[in-house]
N, C-alpha and C positions, 0 to 999 in steps of 0.2 A: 905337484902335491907330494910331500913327503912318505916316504915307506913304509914308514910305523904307522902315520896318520890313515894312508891308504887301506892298510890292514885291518884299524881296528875299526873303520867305518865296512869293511864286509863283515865282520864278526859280526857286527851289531844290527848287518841289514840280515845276517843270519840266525841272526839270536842269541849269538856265543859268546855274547862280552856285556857285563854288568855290574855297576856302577854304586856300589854299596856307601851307604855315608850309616856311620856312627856316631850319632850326638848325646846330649845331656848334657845336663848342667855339672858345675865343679862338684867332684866327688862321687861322680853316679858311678865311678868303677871302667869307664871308658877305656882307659891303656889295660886294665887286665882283659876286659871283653876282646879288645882284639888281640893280645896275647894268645889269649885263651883258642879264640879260633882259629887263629893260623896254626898254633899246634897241632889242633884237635885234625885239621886237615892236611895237616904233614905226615898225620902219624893216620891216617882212614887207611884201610883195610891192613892193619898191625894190633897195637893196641889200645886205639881212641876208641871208647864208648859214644857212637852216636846210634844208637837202637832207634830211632825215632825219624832218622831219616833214612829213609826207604832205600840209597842208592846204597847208604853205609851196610845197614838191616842186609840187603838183598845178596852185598859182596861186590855189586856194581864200582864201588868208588876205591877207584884204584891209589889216588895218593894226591901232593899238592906239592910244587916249588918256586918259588919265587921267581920271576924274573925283572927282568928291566920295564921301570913304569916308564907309561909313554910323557911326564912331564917331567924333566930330567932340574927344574929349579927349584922344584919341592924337596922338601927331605924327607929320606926315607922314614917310615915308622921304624921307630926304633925297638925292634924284636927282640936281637938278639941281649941286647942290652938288660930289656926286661925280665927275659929269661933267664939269666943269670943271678939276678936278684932272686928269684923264686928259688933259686936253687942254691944261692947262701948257705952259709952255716949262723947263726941262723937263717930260716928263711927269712926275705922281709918283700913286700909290695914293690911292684912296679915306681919306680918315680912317673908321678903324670907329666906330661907331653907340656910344651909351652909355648908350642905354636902350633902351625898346619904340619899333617905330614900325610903319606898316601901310601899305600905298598900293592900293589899287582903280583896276584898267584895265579899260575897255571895250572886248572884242577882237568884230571885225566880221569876219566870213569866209561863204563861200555854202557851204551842204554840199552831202555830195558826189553825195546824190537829194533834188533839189528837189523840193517837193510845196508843196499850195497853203495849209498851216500855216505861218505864218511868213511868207510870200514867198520874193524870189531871196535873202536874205540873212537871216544869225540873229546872236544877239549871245551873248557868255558874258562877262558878269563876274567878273572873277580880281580876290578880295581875297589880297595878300601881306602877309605878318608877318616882320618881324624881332626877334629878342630875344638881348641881350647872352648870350655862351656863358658869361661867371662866373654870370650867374642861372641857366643851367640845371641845373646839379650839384648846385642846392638841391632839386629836384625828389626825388631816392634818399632823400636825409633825412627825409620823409616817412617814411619801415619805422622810425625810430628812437622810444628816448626817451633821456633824455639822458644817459643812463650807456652806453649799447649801444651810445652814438656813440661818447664820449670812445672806447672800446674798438676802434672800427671806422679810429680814425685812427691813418697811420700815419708814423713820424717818424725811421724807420731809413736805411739808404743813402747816398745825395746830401743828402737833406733833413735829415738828423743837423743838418748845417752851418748849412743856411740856416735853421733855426727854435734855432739853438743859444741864442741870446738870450733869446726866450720859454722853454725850458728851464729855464736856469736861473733863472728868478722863480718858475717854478710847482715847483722841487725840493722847495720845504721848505712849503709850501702843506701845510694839515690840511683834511681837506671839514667840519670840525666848525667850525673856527674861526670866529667872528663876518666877515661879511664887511665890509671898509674899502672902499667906492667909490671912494676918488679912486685908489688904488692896484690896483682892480681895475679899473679904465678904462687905466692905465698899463700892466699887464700884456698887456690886450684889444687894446690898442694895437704893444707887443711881438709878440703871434701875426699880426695883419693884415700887419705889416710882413714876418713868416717866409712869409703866402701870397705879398704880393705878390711878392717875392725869389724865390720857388719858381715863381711864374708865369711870371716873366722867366729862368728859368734852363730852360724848357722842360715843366714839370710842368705837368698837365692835371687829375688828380684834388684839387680843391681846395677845401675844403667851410670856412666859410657863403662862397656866391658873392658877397653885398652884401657881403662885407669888403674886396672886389676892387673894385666899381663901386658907394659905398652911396649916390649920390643923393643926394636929399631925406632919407633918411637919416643922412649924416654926425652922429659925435658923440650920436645919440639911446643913450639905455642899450640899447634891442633890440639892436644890435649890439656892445654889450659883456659880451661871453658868451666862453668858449676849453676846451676839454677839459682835463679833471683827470686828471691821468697817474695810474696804481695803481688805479684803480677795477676791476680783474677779482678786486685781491683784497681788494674790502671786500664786507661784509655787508648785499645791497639789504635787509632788513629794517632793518639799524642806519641807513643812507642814510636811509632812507623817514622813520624819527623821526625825525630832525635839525629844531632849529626854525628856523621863515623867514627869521632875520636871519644864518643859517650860510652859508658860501662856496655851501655844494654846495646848497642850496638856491636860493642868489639865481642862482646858474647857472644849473640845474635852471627854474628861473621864467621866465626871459628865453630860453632855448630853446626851451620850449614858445610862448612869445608869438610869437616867432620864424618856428617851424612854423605857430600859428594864425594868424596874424596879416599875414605877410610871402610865406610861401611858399602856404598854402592858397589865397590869394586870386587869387596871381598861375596859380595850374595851373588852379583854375574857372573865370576871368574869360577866359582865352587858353586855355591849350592844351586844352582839352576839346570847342574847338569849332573844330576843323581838319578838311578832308575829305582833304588829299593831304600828304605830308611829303618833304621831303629832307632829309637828314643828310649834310651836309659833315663832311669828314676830312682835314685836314694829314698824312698817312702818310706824303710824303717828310720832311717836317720833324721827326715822332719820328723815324723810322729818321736820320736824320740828328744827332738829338742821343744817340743811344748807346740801350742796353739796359734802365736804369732808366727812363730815359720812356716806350720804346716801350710796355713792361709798363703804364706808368701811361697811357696814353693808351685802352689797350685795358682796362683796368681800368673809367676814367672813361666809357667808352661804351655798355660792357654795362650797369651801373649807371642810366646816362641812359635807354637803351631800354628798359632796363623796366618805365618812368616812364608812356610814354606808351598809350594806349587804341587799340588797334588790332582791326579786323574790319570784314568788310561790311558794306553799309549797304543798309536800304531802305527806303522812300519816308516812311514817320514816322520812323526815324531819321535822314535827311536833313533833315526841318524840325524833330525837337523834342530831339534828343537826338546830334548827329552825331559820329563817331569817323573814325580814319585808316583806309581803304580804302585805298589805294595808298601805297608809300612807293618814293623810292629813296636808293641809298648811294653816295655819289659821292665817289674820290677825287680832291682837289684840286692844283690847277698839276700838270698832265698835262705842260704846255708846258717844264717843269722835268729834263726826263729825256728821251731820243729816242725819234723814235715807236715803233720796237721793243722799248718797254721799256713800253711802256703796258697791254697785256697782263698783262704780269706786275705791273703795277702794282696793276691789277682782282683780281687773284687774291690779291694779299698784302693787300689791304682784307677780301677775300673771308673771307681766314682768321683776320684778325683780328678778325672779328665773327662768329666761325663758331656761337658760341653762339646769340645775339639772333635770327640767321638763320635756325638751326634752331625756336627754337620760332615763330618767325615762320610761315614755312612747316607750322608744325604745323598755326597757329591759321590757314592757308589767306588769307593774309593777300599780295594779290602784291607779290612785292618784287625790286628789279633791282640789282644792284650796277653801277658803272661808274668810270672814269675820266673827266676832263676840264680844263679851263683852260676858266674861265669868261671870262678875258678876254686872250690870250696872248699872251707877253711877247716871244719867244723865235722865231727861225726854224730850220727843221733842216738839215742840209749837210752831205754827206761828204767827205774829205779822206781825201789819201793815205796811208797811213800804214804802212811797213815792205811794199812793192807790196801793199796791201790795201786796199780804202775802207771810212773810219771812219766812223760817222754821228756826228756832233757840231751843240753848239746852238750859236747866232752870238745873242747879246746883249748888253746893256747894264749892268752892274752898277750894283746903287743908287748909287755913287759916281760916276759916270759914263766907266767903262775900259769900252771894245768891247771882247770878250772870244770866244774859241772854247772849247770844251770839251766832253768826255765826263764826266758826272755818276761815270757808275757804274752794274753792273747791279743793276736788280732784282730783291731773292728773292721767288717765286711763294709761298713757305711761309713761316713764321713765322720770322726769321733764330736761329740757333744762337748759341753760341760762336762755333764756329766761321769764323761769319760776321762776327761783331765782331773776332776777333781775325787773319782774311785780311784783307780788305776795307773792312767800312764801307761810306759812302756820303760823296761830296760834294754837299751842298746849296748853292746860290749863288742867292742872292734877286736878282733883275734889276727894271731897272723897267720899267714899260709902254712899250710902240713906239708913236713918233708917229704920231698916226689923220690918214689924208689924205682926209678924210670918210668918210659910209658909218658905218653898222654895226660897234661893238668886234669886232676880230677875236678867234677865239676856238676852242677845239676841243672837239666833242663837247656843246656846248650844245641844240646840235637834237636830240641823244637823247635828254636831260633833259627837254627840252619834250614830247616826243610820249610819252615814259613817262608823262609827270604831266597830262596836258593833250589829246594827242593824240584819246584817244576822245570829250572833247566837241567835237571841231573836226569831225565826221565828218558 
């Protein structure tokens, strides 16, 4: 058995090694959250504000450094990359990630009843994962086969418009027909183009995800696949006989390769071997692009969650077989809305996963919902306004105008009509504040830590 392998299976039969995965969909702020935290724990017991975790609070949590992850074909998260961005002139975001990457810290802290196991000091290695949010939405398509998909997509609405292209090629399309490749790559080509249009106009549920990011992928047939509209009212037994060289067949083929091949491997080889999860959520960003997204964002989530393997774990399922123990749900750019609106910002994440939540909770599985700004852009400040004090944000718009503003409040419940047609919400994307050393500032990331982290730091 290998060296490294050997090691980290004591770690883990001792409890010292833990398996963090970082998800959400495209945009939920994924590369700066772990930016964000690998800082925050380079820089513990200096100048990181984490008051909220007890090991930081207490002086326990001596510091954090990278070392050699144990899968040496992954690529590294790209840190330092991103932190050079934030520290621009100007600043500007993180570029997001566009494929898999993973990074392994050595966190060094004394606990908090030293005994003569260990010494004054213990170590816990925190492996993190990142993975593009278009790959995850392939995970749901796993419950399909390929007719139960076409049927399952949907192209009404907003999205009428933006896949009207790919539409009209597949109208007059027969499943019987011999299929012609070069014009069924042309078509495949039309649908990728209606996701990525869809993706950019705010739509979250978007299914195959490599049509979005396909890699090494580009141009191979696997990704030249797209649903065949009418299939609820054709006859799976006349489908099933159709022979191999028919449209609905060579579909049919490359779907399932798709599933075997693209998606199976990527859920065995990563996500089946996570101990603790967070699930990032853009929630001001749908509410802010109206009613059809918000619906599809919460659509695309339920879907996603109930992808992954969650339940407690003990001591053989922590070395040979490990599942999610802990998870939390974090709404993201908290720093986006004033801090009395952060409350109800938790609550309207709340309700919009109130499903996934419940049977979570069924399956006794602990899980925390929260807010946050993992690395925050914005300061807060009241202002006068009609003899009343306003709370409002003081920031920097991407474009670079200083700007003051009240966003908008937020609904604690699932917004109505009602609410689109008073209201709305203004969204204003800001860029990052110049860092004058120290620790990304940030709100609410030391909850996160000590949800996900906290009880092995003890």
């Amino acid at each position: 058995m290998p060296r490294n392998l050997t090691r980290d299976l004591l770690e883990r039969g001792r409890d010292r090694q833990l398996r963090l995965a970082v998800t959400g969909l495209s945009r939920a702020g994924k590369t700066a959250f772990l930016t964000s935290l690998i800082d925050q724990l380079r820089h513990a017991g200096l100048e990181a504000r984490l008051d909220l975790l007890p090991a930081a609070r207490e002086g326990r949590l001596l510091g954090a450094r990278r070392v050699e992850q144990q899968d040496l074909g992954v690529p590294r998260f790209p840190f330092d990359r991103a932190l050079a961005a934030l520290d621009a002139d100007p600043p500007q975001w993180p570029a997001p990630t566009r494929g898999i990457s993973e990074l392994r810290l050595s966190i060094r802290y004394r606990p908090s009843r030293p005994g003569w196991i260990g010494g004054d000091t213990r170590q816990l290695t925190l492996d993190l994962f990142d993975y593009p949010g278009e790959w995850l939405l392939d995970l749901p398509l796993l419950e399909h086969d390929f007719a139960s998909w076409c049927r399952a997509q949907r192209f009404d609405g907003e999205r009428a418009a933006l896949f009207a292209g790919w539409q009209r090629e597949v109208a007059d399309l027969d499943p019987a027909q011999e299929v012609d490749e070069a014009r069924l790559a042309e078509i495949a080509e039309r649908y990728a183009e209606g996701l990525r249009a869809a993706r950019e106009a705010g739509f979250s549920d978007l299914q195959p995800g490599r049509f979005l990011l396909p890699g090494e992928l580009e141009g191979a047939p696997v990704l030249q696949f797209f649903p065949l509209p009418g299939l609820d009212k054709a006859d799976p037994a006349v489908l099933a006989q159709l022979p191999p060289e028919s449209l609905y067949a060579t579909l049919a083929r490359r779907f399932r390769h798709y599933q075997q091949h693209i998606v199976k491997p990527f859920y065995r080889d990563h996500f089946r071997r996570f101990d603790r999860q967070i699930v990032l959520v853009d929630v001001l960003g749908a509410l802010n692009a109206g009613p059809e997204r918000f619906e599809d964002l919460s659509r695309a989530l339920t879907r996603l969650m109930q992808s992954f393997d969650y339940g407690r774990r003990s001591l053989l399922s922590r070395l040979f077989a490990p599942r999610i123990d802990r998870l939390a749900i974090a709404a993201t750019k908290a720093d986006h809305v004033t801090p009395e609106q952060h409350p109800r910002l938790t609550g309207l994440l709340q309700a919009l996963l109130a499903e996934p939540l419940k049977d979570l909770r069924f399956a006794d599985v602990p899980v925390r919902a929260l807010s946050l700004a993992a690395i925050r852009a914005t300061e807060a400040r009241e202002v006068d306004h009609r003899g009343q004090r306003q709370p409002v944000l003081r920031g920097t718009t991407l474009e670079g105008e200083d700007t003051l503003l009240f966003p908008g409040e937020v609904p604690t419940t699932l917004p109505d009509a009602g609410f689109w047609r008073r209201q709305g919400f203004t969204f204003t994307a800001f860029r990052p504040q110049p860092r004058a050393g120290g620790a990304l500032p940030h709100i609410r990331l030391d909850a996160a830590l000590e949800w996900l982290i906290g009880d092995k730091l003890t």
